[in-house]
C-alpha positions in Angstrom: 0.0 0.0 0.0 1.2 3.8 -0.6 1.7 6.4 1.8 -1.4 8.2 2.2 0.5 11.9 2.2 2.2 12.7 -0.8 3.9 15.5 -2.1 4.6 18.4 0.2 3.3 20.5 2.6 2.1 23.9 2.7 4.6 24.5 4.7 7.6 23.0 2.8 6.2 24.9 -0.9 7.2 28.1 -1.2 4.5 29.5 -3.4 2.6 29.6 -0.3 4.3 31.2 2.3 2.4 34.7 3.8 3.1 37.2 1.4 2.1 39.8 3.7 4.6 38.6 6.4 7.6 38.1 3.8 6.4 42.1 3.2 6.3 42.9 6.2 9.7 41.6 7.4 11.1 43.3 4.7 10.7 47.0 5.1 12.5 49.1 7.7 10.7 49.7 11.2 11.3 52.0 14.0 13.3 50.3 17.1 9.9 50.9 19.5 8.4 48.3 16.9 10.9 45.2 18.0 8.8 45.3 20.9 5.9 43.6 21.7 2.6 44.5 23.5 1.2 42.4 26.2 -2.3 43.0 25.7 -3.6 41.2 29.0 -2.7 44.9 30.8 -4.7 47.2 28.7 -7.6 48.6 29.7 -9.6 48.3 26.4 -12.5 50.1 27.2 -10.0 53.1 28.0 -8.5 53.3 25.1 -11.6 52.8 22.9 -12.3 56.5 22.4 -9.2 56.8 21.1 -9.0 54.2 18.3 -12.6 55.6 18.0 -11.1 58.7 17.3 -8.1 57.5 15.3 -10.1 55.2 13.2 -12.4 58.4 12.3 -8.9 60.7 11.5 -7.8 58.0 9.3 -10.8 57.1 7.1 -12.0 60.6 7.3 -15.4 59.6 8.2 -17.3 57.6 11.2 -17.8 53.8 10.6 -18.8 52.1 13.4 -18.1 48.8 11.7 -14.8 49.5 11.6 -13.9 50.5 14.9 -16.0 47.3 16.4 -14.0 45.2 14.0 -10.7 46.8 15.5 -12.5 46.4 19.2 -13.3 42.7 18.7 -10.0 42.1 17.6 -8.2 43.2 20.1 -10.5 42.0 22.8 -10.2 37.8 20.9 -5.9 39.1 21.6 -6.8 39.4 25.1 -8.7 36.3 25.8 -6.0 34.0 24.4 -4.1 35.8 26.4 -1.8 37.2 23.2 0.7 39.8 22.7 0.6 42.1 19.7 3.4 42.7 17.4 2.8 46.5 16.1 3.8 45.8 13.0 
């Protein structure tokens, strides 16, 4: 009888590595970004009007949707007790 995996994995091709991280890696980041961000000792409901706010500056208009997105995000980081790489 054959082996029932063949080939390789998705792991082992490199046609499907994360072209977002391999773009990532490759561009040039501030120092402060090396570090990471334990998100179990933020208080997200403090910094909520800010990202609110932020959110608002960037896509120069108020979309609740996205802000919840980011919210939801952050607060699924700090269940699985995650830290955040700010890059």
């Amino acid at each position: 009888l054959g082996s029932f995996f063949k080939g390789t994995s998705v792991d082992q091709n490199s046609k499907f590595e994360d072209k977002d991280k391999k773009i990532i890696n490759s561009m040039k980041w501030p120092d402060i970004f090396n570090k990471k961000v334990d998100i179990s000792k933020i208080k997200l409901e403090s910094i909520k009007p800010w990202i609110d706010n932020r959110i608002t500056e960037l896509i120069e208009m108020e979309d609740e949707l996205v802000t919840n997105l980011a919210m939801s995000y952050l607060e699924e980081q700090q269940e699985h007790g995650k830290t955040l790489c700010p890059k």
